[in-house]
N, C-alpha and C positions, 0 to 999 in steps of 0.2 A: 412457256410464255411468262410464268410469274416470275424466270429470271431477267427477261425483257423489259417488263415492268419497271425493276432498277434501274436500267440504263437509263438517262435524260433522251427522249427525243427517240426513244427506240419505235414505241407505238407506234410514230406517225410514219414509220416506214411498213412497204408492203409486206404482209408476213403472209410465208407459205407453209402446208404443213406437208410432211412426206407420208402416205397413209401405205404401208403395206399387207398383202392378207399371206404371203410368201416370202419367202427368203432364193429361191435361184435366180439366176441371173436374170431369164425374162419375166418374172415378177418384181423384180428391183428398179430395172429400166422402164416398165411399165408406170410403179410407181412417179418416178423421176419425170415421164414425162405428163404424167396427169396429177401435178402439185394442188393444192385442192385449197380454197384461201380460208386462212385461220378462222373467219368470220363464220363458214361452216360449218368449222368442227368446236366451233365455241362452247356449245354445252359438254364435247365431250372433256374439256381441258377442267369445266368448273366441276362434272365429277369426281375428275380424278382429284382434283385438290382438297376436294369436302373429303374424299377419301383420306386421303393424305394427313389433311388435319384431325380427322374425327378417329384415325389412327395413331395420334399424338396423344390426344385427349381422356382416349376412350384406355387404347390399348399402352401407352407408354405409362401413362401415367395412374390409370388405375392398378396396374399391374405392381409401379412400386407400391404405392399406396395398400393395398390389399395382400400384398408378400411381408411386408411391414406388421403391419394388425397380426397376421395370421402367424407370422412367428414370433411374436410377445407372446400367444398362447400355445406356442409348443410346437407348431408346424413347421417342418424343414423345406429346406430347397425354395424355388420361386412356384408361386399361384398366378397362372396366367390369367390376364383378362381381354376379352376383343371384343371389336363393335358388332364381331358376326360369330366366333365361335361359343361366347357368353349367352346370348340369346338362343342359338341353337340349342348349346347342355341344358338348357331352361326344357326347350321343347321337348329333348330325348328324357329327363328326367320325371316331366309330368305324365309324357308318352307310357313309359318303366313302369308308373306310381297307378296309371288305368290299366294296364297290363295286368297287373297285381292285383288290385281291388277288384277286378273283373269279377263276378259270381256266375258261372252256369247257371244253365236252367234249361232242365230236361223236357222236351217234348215230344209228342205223338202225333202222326200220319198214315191216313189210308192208302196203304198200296194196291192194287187190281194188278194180278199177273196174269194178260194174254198168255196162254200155253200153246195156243197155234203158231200166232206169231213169235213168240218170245219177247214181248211187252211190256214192261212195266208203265204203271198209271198212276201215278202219285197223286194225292187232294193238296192243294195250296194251303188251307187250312190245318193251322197247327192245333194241337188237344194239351193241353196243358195235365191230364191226370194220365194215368192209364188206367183207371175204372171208367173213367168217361170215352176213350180212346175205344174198350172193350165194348162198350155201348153201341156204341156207333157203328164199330165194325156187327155187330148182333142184327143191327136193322140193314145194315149195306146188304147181308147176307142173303136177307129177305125176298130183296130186290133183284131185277136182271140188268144190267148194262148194256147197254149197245150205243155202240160208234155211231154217232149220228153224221159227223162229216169227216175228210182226212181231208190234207193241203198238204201239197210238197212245196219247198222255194230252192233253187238255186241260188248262192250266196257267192260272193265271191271276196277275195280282204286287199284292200290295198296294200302297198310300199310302203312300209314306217319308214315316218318322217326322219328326215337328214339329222347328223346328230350334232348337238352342241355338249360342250365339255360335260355339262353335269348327263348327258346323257350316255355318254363313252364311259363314266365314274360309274353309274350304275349297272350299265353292260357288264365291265369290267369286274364288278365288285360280284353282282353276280354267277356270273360265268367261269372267273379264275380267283375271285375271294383276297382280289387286290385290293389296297385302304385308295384313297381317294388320293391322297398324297402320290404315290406311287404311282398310280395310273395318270396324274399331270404330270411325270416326271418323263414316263415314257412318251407322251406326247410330244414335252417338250424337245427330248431328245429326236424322234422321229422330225418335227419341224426345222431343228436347226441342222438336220440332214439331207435339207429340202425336200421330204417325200410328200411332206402333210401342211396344210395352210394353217394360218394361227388358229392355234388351240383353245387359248383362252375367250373361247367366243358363246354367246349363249343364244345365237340364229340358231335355228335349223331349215332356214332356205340359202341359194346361191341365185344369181343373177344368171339372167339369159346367155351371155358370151360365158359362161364358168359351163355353162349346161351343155355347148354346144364344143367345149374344148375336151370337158369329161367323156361326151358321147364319142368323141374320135379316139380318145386315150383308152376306152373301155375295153379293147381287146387285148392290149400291152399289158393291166393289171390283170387280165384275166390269164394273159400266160405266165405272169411272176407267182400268184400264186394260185396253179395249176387246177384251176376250178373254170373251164369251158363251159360255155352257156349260150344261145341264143338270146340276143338283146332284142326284147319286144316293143318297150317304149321309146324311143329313138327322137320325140319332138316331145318341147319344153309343156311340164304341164304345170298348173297354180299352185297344185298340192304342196311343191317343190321350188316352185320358181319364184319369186316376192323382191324386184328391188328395190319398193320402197322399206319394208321389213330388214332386210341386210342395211341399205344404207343408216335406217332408227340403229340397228345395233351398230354399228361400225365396221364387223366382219362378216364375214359370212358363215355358211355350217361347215364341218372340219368337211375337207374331203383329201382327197390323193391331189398330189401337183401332179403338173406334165412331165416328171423325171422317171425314167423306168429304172425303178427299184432292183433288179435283175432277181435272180435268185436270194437272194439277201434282208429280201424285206422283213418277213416276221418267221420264225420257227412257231408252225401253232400248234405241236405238239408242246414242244419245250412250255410257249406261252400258258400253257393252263399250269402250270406251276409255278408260286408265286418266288419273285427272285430271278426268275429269265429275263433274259436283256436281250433289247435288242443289236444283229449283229452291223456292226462298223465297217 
């Protein structure tokens, strides 16, 4: 749009924007035919330019700026500067700096071991000596305990939430000790192989028709990679479902497109070692 701006008289025509969350072909036609009017995606366009320019700003020009200074006193090569990984090295360095200056500090707790049951019984209360710790335990000794009540609960844990980029980064980094780089790179690559919806998304819900397109494709992913299972949820729930939350992001949470991947999809042997690619 900012190059529309230029043109005389371009404004006052209809402008459409093309929003896709896929690259195959019924994602693209989909697209195409639900154009969605610029006036919508208005705030997403003044993001991206604040971006754009505070990338000028921030990262173009402090970088010479600060590569300059830094090698008048001896420093080689260029000192990078951004509007996000500058503040970040801020965080990781003060993070580093309380790591370090941490001090222990030793304490004490009464343990009670049921021998019947095979029990332990811990005190909440911590003892800061152990001559005081010894105290304590001298008078507990003294004493009889008895169970005054027990309680069971049955617990059960949900489905973690659908994943957005920075959540696959962490999975990823995680699990196979890939850098964050890396792990958008393989995304990327999976997306423009049409298997996976844009990547660069920081939802973690999908809208109603995505729920009810996954729920049919669920058995196709399940025999690519050979992990059979009984689907128990099968109708849309909140935890997961949010149109209005997708449309505020713009995308939705990564998932599998409608294309069956065949045997081809991920080696997840290979994948836990860093450097595997995925196969073409």
């Amino acid at each position: 749009m900012q190059f529309l701006e230029r043109i005389p008289g371009a404004m006052k025509k209809p402008i459409k924007r093309l929003w896709l969350n896929d690259l195959t072909q019924k994602g693209v036609a989909k697209g195409f035919a639900n154009l969605r009017d610029a006036r919508d995606t208005y705030n997403y366009f003044t993001e991206a330019r604040t971006r754009q320019e505070a990338d000028w700003l921030v990262g173009l020009n402090m970088t010479r700026l600060v590569t300059l200074k830094l090698q008048k006193r001896g420093f080689e090569g260029v000192f990078s500067v951004g509007r996000v990984q500058t503040p970040v090295l801020q965080l990781i360095v003060d993070n580093d700096n309380a790591i370090r200056d941490f001090k222990t500090q030793k304490y004490w707790k009464l343990v009670l071991h049921d021998s019947r049951n095979n029990v332990d019984y811990t005190t909440d209360k911590k003892i800061s000596t152990k001559a005081a710790a010894q105290t304590a335990l001298a008078a507990a000794r003294q004493q009889t305990a008895v169970v005054q009540s027990v309680s069971t609960e049955d617990k059960s844990t949900t489905a973690p939430k659908l994943y957005s980029l920075t959540d696959v980064q962490g999975e990823a980094a995680s699990q196979f000790g890939w850098s964050s780089t890396y792990t958008a790179d393989v995304l990327e690559t999976t997306h423009l192989t049409e298997w996976l919806t844009y990547p660069r998304t920081d939802a973690n819900y999908i809208t109603t028709n995505e729920f009810k397109g996954l729920a049919s494709f669920a058995p196709t992913i399940q025999s690519a990679i050979d992990l059979p299972f009984d689907l128990v949820n099968l109708q849309p729930r909140a935890a997961f479902i949010n149109e209005k939350a997708v449309q505020k992001a713009g995308h939705s949470a990564l998932t599998p497109t409608l294309v069956d991947p065949g045997l081809d999809l991920v080696n997840i042997q290979d994948a836990k070692t860093p450097g595997a690619h995925i196969r073409k």
